[in-house]
TORKOL-733501 format. One line per field, with one value per residue: residue number from 1; residue in one letter; x, z, y of N, C-alpha, C in turn. Coordinates in Angstrom, 3 decimals, decimal comma. Atoms other than C-alpha are relative to their C-alpha. Layout:
N
resi <- (NUM	...)
resn <- (A	...)
nX <- (X	...)
nZ <- (Z	...)
nY <- (Y	...)
caX <- (X	...)
caZ <- (Z	...)
caY <- (Y	...)
cX <- (X	...)
cZ <- (Z	...)
cY <- (Y	...)
end
This chain:
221
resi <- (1	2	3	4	5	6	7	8	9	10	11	12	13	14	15	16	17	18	19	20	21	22	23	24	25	26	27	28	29	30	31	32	33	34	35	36	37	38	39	40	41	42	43	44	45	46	47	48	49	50	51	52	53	54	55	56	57	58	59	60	61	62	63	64	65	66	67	68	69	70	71	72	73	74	75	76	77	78	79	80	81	82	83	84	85	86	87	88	89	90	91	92	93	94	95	96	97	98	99	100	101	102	103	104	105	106	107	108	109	110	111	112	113	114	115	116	117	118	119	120	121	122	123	124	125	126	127	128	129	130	131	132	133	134	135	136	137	138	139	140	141	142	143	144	145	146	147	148	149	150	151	152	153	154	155	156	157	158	159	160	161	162	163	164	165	166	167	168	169	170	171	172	173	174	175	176	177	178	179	180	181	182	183	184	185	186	187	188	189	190	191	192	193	194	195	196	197	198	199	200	201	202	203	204	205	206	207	208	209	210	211	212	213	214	215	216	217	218	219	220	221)
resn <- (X	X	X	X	X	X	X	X	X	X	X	X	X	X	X	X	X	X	X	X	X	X	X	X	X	X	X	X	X	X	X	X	X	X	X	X	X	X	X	X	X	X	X	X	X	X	X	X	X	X	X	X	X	X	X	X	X	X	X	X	X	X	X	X	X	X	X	X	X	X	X	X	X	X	X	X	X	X	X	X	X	X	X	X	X	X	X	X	X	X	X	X	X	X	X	X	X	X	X	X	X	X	X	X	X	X	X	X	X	X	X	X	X	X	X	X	X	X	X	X	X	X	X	X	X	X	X	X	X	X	X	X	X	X	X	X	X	X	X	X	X	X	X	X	X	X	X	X	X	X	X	X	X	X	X	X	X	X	X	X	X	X	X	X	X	X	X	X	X	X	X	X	X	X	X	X	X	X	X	X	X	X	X	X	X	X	X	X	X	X	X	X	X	X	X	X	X	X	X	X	X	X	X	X	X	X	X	X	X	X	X	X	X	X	X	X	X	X	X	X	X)
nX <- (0,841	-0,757	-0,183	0,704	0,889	0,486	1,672	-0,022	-0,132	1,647	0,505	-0,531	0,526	1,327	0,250	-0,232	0,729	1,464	0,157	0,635	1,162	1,017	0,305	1,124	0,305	0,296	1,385	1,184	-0,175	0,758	1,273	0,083	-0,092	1,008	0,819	1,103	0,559	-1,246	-1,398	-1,018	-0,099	-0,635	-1,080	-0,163	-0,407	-0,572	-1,297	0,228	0,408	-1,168	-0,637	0,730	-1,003	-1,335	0,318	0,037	-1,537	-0,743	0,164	-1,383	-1,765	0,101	0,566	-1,386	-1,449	-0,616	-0,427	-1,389	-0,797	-0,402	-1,378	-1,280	-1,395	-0,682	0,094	1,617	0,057	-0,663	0,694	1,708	0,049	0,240	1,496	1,032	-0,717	0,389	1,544	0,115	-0,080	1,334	0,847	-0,012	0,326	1,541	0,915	-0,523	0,871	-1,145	0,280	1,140	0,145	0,459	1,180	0,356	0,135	1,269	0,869	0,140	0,903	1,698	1,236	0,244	0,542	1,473	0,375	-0,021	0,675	1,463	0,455	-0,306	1,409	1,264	-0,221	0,096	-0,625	-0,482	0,593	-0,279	-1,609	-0,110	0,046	-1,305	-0,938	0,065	-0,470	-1,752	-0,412	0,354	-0,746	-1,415	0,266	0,644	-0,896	-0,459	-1,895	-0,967	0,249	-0,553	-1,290	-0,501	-0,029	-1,428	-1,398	0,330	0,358	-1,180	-0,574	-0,169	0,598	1,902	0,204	-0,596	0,738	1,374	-0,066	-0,384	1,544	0,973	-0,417	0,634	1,823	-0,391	-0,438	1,231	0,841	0,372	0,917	1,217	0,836	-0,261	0,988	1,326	-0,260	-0,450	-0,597	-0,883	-1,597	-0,646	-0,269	-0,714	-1,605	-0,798	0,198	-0,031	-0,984	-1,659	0,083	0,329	-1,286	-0,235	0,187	-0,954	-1,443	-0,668	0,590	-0,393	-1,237	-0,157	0,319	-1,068	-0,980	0,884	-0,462	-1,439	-0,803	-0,366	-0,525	-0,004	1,037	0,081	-1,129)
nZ <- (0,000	-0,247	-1,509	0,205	-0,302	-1,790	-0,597	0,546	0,823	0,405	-0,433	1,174	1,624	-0,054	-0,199	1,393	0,677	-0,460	0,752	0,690	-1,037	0,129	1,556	0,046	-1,063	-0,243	0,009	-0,523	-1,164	0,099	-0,143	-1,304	-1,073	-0,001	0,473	-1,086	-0,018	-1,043	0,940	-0,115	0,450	1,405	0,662	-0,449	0,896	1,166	-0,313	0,409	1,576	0,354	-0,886	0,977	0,817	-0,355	-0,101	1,263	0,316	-0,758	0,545	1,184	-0,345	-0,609	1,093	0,548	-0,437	-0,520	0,986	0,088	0,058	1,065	0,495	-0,757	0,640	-0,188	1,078	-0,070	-1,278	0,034	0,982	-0,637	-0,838	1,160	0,809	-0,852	0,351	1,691	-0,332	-0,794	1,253	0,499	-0,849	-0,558	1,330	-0,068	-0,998	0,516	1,329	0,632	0,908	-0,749	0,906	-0,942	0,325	-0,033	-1,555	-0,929	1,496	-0,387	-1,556	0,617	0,248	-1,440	-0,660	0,266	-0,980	-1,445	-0,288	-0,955	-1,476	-0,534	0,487	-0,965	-0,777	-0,199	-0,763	-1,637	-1,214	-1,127	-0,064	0,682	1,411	0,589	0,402	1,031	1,549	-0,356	0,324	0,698	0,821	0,181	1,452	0,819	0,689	-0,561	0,288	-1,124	-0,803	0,553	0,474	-1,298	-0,371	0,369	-0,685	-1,143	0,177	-0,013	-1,462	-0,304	-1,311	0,101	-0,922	0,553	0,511	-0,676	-0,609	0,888	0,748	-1,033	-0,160	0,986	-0,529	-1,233	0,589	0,699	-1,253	-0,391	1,362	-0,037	-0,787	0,199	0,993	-0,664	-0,280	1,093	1,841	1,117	-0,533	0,362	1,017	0,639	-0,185	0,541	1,296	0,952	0,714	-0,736	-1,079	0,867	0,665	-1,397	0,066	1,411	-0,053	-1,588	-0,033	0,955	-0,838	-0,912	0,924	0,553	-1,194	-0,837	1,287	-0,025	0,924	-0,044	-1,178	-0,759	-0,622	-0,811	-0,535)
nY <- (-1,188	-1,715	-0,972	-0,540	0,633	-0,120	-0,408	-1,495	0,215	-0,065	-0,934	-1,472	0,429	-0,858	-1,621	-0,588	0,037	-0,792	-0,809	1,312	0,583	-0,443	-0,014	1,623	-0,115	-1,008	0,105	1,008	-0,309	-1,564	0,348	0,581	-0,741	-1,077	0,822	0,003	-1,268	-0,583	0,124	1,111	1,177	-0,372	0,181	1,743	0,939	-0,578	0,933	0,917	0,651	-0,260	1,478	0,853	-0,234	0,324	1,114	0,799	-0,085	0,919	1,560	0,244	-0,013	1,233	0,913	0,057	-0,247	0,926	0,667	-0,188	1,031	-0,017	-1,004	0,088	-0,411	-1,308	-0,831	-0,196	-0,466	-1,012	-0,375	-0,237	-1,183	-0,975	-0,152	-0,986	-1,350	-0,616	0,012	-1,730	-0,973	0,047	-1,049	-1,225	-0,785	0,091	-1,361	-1,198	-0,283	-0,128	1,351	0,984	2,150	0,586	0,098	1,486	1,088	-0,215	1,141	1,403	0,366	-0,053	1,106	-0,065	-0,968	-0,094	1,135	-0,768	-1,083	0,031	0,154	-1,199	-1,259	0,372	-0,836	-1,174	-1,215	1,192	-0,938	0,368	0,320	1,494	-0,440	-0,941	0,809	1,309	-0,817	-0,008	0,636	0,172	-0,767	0,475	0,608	-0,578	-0,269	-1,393	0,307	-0,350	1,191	1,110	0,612	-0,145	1,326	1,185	-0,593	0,713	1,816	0,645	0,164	1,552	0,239	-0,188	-0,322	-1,237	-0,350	-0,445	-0,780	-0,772	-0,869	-0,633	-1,259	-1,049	-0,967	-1,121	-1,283	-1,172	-0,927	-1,199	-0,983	0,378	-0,214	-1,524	-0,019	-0,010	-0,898	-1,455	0,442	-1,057	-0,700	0,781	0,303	-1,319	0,436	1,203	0,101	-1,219	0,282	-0,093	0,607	1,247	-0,464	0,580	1,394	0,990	-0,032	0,640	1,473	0,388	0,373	1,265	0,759	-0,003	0,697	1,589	1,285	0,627	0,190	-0,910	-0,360	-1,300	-1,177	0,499	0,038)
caX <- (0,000	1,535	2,039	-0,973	-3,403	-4,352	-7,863	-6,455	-5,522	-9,307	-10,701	-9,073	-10,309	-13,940	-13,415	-12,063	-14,295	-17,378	-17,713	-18,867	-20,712	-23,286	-23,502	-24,791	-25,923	-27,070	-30,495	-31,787	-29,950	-31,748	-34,860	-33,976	-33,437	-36,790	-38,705	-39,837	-41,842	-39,549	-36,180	-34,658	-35,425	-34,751	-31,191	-31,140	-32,655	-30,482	-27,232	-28,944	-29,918	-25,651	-24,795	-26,742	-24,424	-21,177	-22,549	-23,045	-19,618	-17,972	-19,749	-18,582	-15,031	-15,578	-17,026	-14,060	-11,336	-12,194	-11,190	-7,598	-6,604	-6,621	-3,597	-0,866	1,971	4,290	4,394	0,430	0,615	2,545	0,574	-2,654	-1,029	0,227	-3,424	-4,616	-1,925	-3,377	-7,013	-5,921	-4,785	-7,789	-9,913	-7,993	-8,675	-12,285	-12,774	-10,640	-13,035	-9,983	-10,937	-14,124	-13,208	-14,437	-17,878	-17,741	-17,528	-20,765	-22,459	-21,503	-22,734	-26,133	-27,369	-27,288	-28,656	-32,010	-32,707	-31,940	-33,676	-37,451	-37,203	-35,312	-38,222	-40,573	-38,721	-39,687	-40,560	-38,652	-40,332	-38,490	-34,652	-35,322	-36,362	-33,390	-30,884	-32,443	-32,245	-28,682	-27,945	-29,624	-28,166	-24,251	-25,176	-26,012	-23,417	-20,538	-16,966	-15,405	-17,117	-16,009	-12,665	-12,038	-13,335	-10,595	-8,419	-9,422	-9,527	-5,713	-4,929	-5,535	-7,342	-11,563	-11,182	-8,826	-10,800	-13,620	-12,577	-10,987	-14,555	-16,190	-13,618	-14,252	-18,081	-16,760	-15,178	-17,869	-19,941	-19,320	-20,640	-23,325	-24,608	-23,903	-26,506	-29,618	-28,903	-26,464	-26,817	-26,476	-23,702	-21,917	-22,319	-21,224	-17,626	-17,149	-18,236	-16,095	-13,385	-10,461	-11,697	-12,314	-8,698	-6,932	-8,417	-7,629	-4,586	-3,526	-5,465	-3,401	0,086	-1,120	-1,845	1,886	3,381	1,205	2,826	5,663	7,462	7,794	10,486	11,557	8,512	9,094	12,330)
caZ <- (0,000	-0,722	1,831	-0,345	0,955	4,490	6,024	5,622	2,464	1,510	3,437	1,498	-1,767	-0,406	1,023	-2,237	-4,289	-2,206	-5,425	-7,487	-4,542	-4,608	-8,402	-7,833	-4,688	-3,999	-4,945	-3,083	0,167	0,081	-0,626	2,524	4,608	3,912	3,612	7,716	8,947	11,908	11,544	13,713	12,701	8,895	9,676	11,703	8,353	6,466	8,776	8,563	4,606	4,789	7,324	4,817	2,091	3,893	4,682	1,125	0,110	2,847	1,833	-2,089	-0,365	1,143	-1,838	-3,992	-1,882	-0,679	-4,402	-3,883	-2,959	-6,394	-7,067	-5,121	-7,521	-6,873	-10,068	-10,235	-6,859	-8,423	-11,073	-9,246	-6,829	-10,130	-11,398	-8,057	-8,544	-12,286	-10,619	-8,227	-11,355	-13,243	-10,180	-9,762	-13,940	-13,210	-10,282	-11,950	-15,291	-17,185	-18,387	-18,132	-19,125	-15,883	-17,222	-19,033	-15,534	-14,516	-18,199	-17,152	-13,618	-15,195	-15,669	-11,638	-11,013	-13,400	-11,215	-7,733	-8,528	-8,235	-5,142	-4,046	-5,248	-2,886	-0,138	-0,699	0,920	4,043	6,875	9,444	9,928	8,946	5,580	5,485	6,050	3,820	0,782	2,042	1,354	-1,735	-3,545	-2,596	-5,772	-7,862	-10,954	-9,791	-11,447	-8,378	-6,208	-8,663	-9,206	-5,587	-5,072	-7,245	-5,468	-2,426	-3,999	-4,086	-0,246	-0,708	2,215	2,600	5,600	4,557	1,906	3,501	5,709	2,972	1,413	4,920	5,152	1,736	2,502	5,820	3,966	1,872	5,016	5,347	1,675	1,959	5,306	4,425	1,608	3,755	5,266	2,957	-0,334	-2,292	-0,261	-0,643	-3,796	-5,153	-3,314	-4,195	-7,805	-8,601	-11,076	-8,991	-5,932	-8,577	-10,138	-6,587	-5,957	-8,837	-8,566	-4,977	-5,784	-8,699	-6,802	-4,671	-7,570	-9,056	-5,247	-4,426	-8,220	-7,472	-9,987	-10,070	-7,100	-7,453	-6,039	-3,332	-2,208)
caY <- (0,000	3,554	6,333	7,715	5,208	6,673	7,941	11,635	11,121	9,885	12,444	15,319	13,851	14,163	17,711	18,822	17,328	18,954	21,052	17,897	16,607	19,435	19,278	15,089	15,376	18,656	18,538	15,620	16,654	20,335	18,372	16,057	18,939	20,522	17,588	17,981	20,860	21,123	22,550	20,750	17,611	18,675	18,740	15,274	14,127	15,607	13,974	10,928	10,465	11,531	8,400	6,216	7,437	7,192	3,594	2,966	3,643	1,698	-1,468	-0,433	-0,192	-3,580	-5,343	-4,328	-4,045	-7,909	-9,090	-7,932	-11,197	-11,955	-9,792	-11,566	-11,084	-8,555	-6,943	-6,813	-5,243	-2,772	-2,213	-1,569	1,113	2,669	2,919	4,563	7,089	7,718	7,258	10,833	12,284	11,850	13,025	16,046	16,990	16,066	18,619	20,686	20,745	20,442	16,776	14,701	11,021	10,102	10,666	7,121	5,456	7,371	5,728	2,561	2,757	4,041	0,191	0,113	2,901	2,479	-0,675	1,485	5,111	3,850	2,326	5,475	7,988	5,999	7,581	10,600	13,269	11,496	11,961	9,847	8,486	5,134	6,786	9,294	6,485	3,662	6,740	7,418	4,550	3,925	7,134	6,189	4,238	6,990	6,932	9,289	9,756	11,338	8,155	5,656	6,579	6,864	3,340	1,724	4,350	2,611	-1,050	-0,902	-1,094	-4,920	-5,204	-5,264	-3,824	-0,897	-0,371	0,302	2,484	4,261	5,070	6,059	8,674	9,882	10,274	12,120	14,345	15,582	16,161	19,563	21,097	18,390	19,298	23,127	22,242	22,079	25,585	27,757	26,329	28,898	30,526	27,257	26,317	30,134	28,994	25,776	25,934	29,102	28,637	29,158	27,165	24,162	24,947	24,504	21,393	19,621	20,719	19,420	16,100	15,791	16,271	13,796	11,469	12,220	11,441	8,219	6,409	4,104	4,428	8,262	8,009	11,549	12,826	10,450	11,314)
cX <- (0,879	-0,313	-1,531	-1,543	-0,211	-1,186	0,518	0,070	-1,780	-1,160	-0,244	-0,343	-1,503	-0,220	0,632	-0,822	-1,697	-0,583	-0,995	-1,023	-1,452	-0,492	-0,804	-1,091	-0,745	-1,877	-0,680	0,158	-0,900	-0,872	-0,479	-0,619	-1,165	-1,039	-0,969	-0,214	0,498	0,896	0,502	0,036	0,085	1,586	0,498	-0,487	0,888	1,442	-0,554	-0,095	2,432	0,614	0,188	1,193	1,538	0,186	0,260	1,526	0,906	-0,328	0,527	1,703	-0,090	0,198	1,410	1,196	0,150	0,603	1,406	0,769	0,498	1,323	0,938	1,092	0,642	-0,431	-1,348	-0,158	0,599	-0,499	-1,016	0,280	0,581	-0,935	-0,318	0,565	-0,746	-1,323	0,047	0,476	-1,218	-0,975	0,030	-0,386	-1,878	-0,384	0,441	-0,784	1,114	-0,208	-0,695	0,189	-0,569	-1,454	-0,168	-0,066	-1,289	-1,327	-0,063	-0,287	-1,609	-1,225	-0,310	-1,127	-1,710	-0,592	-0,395	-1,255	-1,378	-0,717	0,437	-0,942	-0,912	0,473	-0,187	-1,003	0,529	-0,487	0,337	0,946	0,364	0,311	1,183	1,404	-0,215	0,565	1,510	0,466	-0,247	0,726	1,027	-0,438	-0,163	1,437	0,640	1,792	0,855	-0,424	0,534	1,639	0,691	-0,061	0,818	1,595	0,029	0,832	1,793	0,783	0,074	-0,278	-1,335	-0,224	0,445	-0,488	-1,005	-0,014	0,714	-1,191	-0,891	1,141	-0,068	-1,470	0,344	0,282	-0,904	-1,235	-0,573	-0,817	-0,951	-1,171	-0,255	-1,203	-1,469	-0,214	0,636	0,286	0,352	1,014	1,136	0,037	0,725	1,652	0,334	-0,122	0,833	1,687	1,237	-0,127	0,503	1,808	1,563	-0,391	0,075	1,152	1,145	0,020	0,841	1,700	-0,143	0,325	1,588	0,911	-0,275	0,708	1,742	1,091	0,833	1,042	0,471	-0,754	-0,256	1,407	0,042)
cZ <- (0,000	1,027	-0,591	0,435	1,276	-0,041	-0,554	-1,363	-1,063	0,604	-0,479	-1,291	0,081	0,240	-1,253	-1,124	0,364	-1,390	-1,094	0,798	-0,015	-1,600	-0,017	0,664	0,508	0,320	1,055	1,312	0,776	0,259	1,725	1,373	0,333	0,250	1,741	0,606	1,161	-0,142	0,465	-0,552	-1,608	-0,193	0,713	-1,195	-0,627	0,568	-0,238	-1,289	-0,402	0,784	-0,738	-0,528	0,525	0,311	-1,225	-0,518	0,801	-0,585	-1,808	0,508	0,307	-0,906	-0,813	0,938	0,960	-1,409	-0,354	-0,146	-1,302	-0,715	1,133	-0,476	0,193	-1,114	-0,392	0,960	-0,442	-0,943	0,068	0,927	-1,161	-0,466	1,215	-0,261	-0,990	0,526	0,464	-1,179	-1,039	0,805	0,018	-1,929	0,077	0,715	-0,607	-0,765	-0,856	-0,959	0,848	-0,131	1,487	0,010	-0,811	0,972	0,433	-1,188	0,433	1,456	0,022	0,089	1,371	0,388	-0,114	0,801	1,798	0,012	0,517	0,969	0,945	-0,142	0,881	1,341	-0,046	0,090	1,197	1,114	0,981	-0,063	-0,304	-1,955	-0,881	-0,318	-1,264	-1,726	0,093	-0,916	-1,573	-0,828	0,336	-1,037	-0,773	-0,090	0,411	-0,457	1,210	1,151	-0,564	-0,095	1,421	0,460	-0,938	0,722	0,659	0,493	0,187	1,516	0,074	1,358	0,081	0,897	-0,143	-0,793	0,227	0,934	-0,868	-0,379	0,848	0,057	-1,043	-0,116	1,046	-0,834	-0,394	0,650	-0,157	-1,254	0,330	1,238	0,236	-0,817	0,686	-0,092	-0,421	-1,216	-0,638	0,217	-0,165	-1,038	-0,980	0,229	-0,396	-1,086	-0,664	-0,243	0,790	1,508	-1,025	-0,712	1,492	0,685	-0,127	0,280	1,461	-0,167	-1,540	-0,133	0,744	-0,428	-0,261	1,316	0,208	-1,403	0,426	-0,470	-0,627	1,142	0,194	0,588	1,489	1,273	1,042)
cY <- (1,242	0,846	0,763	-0,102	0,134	0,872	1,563	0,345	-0,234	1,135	1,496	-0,297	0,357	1,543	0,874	0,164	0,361	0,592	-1,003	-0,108	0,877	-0,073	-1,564	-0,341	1,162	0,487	-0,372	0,402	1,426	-0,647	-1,152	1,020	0,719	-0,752	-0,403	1,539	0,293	0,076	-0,569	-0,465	-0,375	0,037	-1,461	-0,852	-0,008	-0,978	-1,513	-0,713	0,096	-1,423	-1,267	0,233	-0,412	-1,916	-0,727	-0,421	-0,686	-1,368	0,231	-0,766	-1,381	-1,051	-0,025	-0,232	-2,201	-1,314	0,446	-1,262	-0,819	0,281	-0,130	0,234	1,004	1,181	0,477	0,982	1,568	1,028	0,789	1,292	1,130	0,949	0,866	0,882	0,617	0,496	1,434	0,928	0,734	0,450	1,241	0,589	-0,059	0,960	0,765	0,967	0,254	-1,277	-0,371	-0,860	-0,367	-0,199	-1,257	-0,879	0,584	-0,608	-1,107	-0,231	0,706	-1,164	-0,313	0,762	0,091	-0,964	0,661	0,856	-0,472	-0,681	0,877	1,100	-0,410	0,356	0,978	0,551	-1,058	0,732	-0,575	-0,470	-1,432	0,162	0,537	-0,928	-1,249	0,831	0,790	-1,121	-0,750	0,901	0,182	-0,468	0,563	0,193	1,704	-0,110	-0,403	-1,399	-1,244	-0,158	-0,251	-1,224	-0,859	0,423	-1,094	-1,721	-0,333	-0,097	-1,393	-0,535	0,615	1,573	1,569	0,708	0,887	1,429	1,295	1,036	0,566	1,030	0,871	0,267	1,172	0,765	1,103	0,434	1,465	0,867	-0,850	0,133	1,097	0,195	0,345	1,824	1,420	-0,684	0,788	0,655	-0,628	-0,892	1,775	-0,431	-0,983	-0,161	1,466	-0,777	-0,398	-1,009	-1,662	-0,767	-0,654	-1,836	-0,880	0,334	-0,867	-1,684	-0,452	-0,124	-0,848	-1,168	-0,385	-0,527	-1,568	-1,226	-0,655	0,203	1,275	0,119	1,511	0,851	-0,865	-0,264	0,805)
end
């Protein structure tokens, strides 16, 4: 596993990519947050339909990351932490808006999704925390570059377990814009969607990318 593969490390990939996150996400969470006629309890759904989600993505991390064993060979091994490197590269041109290819991974996680959405729509309006978490957990599934590429990031720790915990810290991450959503959406989508925030971003997540590749050792010296 590279020095790239730690909880902070996944953590900073979600809080970066917040900017995305309201662009997939954004909607439904708003609509969570509104969806009871008390405020409290509009933003307890709102952490809740987000628990769900961070849930979802752990069991992704799980699912993949327990078909590592597969890839005992060294040179395979080497191969695969390569690819996550490339994977943070490709994230950071995606938040960037510099390059979309990551939008064919959200095509091909489309045939999932038509199966998921309309038992996710029957949650709605959510009106109680059973509701908020079951559609948590239901839309982690909703086709997502920045979620997909992060879960092969993930997949290369070679461990379920690592994995996993990989992808609950990249839900954590994106916490704060998504629970900002309820309350200052528009204040926080103006910052995280402006050019130069987006620009930054990508850019960090894309030095990370260039440190985390094996094979680059001078960026590891």
């Amino acid at each position: 596993m590279t020095e790239a593969l730690v909880i902070p490390t996944a953590f900073l990939l979600g809080l970066l990519g917040g900017t995305h996150c309201l662009g997939m996400c954004g909607g439904i969470a708003a609509t969570v947050s509104l969806s009871s006629p008390k405020g409290g309890q509009g933003f307890l759904l709102l952490l809740c339909y987000n628990s769900g989600r961070i849930i979802s993505y752990a069991t992704a991390g799980a699912i993949l990351g327990s078909l590592s064993w597969l890839l005992t060979d060294p040179v395979l091994q080497l191969v695969l932490r390569s690819f996550a490197g490339l994977m943070l590269i490709f994230m950071g041109l995606y938040i960037a808006q510099w390059w979309k290819g990551l939008t064919h991974l959200e095509r091909a996680g489309g045939v999932l999704w038509k199966q998921i959405s309309p038992v996710a729509s029957k949650l709605l309006p959510v009106r109680n925390i059973g509701q908020a978490i079951m559609l948590g957990g239901l839309w982690g599934w909703l086709p997502c570059g920045l979620v997909y590429s992060t879960l092969i990031w993930a997949s290369a720790a070679s461990d379920w377990l690592t994995s996993a915990q990989l992808m609950a810290a990249f839900g954590v991450g994106t916490l704060p814009a998504m629970l900002l959503t309820g309350v200052l959406a528009q204040q926080v989508k103006q910052i995280l969607q402006k050019r130069l925030t987006q620009h930054i971003s990508g850019a960090i997540i894309i030095g990370m990318g260039l440190y985390s590749i094996p094979w680059l050792g001078i960026f590891q010296q």
